[in-house]
N, C-alpha and C positions, 0 to 999 in steps of 0.2 A: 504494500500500500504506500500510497507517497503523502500520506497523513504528514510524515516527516518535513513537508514542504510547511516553512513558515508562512500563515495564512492569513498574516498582514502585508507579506510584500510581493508586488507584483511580477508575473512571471514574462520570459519576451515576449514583445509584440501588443503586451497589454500598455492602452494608452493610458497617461498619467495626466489628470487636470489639475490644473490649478485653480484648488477650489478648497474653502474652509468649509465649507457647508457640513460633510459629516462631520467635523471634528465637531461643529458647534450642535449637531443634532446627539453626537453620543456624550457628549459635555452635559448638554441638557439632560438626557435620559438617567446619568448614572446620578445626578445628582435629584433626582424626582423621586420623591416617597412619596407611596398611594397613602399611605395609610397617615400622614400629615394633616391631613386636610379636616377641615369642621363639618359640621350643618351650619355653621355661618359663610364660609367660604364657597360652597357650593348655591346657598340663597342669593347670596353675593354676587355672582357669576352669572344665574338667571335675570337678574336686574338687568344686568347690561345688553346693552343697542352690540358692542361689538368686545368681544372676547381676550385676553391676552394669554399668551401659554401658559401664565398662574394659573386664569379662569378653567383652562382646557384642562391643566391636571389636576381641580377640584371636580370636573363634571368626570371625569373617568376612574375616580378615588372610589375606597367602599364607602365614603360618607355620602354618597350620592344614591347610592342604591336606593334608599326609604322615596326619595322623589324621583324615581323611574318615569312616573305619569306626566310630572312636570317636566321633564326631559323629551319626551316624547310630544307633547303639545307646544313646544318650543320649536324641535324639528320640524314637525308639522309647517309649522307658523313659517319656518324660515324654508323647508322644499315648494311649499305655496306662495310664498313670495316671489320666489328666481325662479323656478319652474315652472309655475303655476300647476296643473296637474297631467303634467305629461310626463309619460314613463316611454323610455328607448328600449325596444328590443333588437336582440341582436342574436348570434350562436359563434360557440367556437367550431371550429374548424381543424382536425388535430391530420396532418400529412405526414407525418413521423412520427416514433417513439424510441429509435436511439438514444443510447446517450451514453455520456462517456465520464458521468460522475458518480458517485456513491454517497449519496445522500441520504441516511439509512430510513425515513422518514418516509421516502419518496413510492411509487409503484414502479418506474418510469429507469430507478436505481439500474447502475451497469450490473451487480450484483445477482437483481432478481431473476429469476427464470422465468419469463414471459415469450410470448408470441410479439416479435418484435417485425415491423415492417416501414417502407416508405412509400405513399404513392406515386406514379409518373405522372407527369405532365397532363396525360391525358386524362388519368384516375382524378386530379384535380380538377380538371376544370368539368368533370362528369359530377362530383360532389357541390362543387360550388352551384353549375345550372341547377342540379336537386333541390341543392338550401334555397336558391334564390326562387322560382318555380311556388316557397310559401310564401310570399308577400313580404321578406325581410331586405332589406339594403344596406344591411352592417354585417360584417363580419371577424372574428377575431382567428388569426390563422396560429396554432401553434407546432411547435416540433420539441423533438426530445431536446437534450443541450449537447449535439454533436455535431462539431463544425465539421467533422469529418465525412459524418453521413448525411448532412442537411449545411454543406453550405452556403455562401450570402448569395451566391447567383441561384442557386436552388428557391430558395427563399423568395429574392427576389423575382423571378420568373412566375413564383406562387403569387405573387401581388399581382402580377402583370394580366395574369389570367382574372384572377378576382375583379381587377378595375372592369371587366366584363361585365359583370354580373353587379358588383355594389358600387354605393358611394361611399361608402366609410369603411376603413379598412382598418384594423388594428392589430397587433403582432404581442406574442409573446413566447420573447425566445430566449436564445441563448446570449447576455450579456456583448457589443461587439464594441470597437473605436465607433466615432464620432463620423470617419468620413463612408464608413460603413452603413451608417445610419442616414446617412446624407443619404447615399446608392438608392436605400431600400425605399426614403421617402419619393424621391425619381422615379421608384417603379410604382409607385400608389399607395406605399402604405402612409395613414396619418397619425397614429398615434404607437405610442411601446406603453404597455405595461408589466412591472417587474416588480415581481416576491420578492425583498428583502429574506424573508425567512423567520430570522430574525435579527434584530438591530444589539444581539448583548453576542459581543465577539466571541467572547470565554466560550460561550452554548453553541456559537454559530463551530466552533472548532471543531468541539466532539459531535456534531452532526453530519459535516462533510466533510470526509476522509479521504474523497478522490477526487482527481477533476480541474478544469480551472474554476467550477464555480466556492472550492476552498479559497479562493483568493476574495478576502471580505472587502477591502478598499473597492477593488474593483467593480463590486456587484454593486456597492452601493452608490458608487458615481453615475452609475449607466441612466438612470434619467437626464441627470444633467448635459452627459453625451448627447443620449438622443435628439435633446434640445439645440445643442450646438449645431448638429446636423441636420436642423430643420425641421423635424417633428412638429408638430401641430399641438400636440398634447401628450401628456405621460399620466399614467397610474402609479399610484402607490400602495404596496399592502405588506403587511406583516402576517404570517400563517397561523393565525392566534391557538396557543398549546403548545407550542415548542417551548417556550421560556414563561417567565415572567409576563400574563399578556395584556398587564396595565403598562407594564414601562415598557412594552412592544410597539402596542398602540397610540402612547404619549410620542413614542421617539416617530413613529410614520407618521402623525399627525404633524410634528415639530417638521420634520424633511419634505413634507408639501409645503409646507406655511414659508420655509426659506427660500424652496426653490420659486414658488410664487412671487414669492418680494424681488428676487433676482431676474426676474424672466414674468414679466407681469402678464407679457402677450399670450404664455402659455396655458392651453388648457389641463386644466387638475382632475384627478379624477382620482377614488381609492374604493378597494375591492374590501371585503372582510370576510376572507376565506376561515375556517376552521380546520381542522385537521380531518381528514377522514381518515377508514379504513380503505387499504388496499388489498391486492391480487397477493394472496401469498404472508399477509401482514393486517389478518382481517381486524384483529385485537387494539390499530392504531387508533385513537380517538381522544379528543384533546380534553385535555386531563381537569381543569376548572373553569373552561368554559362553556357553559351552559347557554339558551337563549335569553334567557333576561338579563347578563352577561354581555353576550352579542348586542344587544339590543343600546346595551348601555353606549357602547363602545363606537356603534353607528350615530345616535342620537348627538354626542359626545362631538366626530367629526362634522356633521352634517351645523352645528351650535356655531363650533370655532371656526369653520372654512363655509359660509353659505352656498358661495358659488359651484363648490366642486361638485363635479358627479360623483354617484355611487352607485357602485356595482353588489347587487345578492345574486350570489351563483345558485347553481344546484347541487351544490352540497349539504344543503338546508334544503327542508323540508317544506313541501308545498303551504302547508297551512303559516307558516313562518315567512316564507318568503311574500304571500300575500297580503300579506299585515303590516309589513314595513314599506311595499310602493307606497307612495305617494307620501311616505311618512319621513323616512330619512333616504331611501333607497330611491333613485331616478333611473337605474337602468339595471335590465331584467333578461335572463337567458332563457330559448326557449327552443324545443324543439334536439335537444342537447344527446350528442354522443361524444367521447370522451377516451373510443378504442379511434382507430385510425380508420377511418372510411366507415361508411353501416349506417349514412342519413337515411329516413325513410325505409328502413325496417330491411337495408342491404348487410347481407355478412363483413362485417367488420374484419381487416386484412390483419390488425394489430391490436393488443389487450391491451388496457382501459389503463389510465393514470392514476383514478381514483374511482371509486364506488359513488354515483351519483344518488340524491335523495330525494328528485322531482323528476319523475321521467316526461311528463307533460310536451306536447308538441305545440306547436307553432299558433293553432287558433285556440287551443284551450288555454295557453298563458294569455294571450289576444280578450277571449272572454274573462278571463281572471280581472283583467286589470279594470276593464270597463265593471264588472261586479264590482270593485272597489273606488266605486266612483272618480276614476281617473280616465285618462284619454292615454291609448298605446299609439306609440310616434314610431315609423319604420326608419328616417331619418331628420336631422334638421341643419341638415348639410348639404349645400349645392358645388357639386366640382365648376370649376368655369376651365 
């Protein structure tokens, strides 16, 4: 294992920014106790028109817990404001499952014994007419993290095909440089979203053993990159249950709120993935977070960052994910497979990354939304 590889310094060919931002988001994180915080610091923090990272780590502290409700009618208050009541659907897209890390956490791990496969060319763009053939015009492409078996002309080639079929194209892949990103925005894609994992090094160490994504500096500039290289927008998410996942949540909230101050043109966006069980690792599941938990944690970002989107996967369970549109969550996936190819009920070429927990397709999340008194938006993006 090349665990032995110190996984604060970069390895070649990885670019290095000059950029304080994580130093000042892990600054922030290690010195934030949840458990600090009052029921006056969290009433405190409701008052306010606009939040300060104090406010954000009294709303995500256990002293906030008792006012879950007020948390929630706050989000409300502020997804109705900047949104008014429209929810984005979209689906991922998965064309790989290589990969060449060992992330013991993961399904996807080089380790596991799975059904590993990549689609061609042509198997994409047979997937993409499927996906698109529902009425969706977003889509999120991903691949395992092997630049080896998925790289940037691969990738981008996948964009290339996609701008066929959508307007909105998003990626989540494997961490690249800055003029990489440039490339992939040239081929169509608009936005990167990237797992942190997690933001406490010490944990992120004994989790990833193999791979370049051991190299923590690097994974966690790759927004920034993306930006550099023209991206449109970037996501942020922390895997909540790996560590600590108030000072997980504290520290991805912190690292939107700077990269936002630095890059104001860019779009924000953050995910609140859980831990599932995988292929082979069905026992995985995140160890104190529960949904009112989650819930907290959504509310929390949605308070401190009005503007940004928010993505509920299908890792979360239908009646949960339905409860948070319109409430902190603005964008919804649907129609969801998560093995490599198998839209629309096709044998899937590749085993699954994680065990999803809403299998729901394309018009019944469609009706979901409008049930909860919102409006489903397919895009609100015009290429010119």
């Amino acid at each position: 294992m090349n665990c032995k590889i110190d996984h604060m310094k970069y390895l070649e060919g990885m670019e290095v920014t000059d950029t304080d931002i994580p130093d000042r988001v892990i600054e922030a994180m290690n010195s934030y106790n949840p458990d600090s915080f009052t029921h006056q610091d969290v009433t405190n923090a409701l008052r306010k028109d606009i939040l300060t990272p104090y406010d954000f780590g009294a709303l995500l502290s256990p002293a906030a817990d008792p006012y879950l409700e007020q948390l929630a009618a706050r989000a409300k208050e502020e997804t109705r404001k900047h949104f008014g009541n429209s929810v984005m659907m979209f689906t991922p897209v998965y064309i790989a499952n290589y990969c060449e890390n060992y992330c013991i956490y993961c399904g996807f791990n080089c380790h596991n014994k799975i059904n590993r496969a990549k689609l061609d060319y042509d198997e994409i763009d047979h997937e993409m007419k499927i996906i698109s053939q529902s009425g969706l015009e977003e889509i999120l492409i991903l691949t395992g993290e092997s630049r080896k078996m998925s790289d940037i002309e691969y990738i981008g080639e996948a964009c290339k095909i996609a701008s066929k079929y959508f307007r909105v194209i998003g990626l989540e892949i494997y961490p690249v440089n800055s003029d990489e990103y440039r490339y992939l925005h040239e081929c169509g894609a608009d936005y990167v979203t990237v797992f942190q994992e997690t933001y406490d090094s010490d944990k992120y160490e004994t989790l990833h053993l193999e791979g370049h994504k051991r190299i923590f500096p690097y994974r966690i500039n790759a927004q920034e990159r993306a930006l550099i290289g023209g991206m449109r927008g970037v996501g942020f998410a922390a895997l909540l249950g790996l560590s600590d996942f108030r000072k997980d949540a504290f520290a991805t909230g912190m690292h939107a709120y700077l990269i936002q101050k630095k890059y104001p043109h860019a779009e924000i966006a953050f995910s609140c993935p859980r831990l599932r069980p995988t292929i082979n690792h069905d026992e995985i599941n995140p160890r104190d977070v529960h949904e009112r938990q989650l819930l907290q944690v959504m509310c929390a970002y949605r308070i401190f960052m009005p503007f940004a989107g928010m993505t509920i996967s299908t890792r979360e369970r239908a009646g949960f994910r339905d409860n948070v549109i319109g409430l902190a969550a603005t964008k919804i996936s649907a129609g969801v497979s998560t093995g490599i190819g198998g839209h629309e009920g096709e044998d899937e070429k590749g085993d699954a990354q994680f065990i999803i927990s809403d299998p729901r397709n394309v018009e019944e999340i469609r009706q979901a939304i409008k049930d909860m008194g919102c409006q489903p938006v397919m895009t609100d993006y015009v290429r010119v």
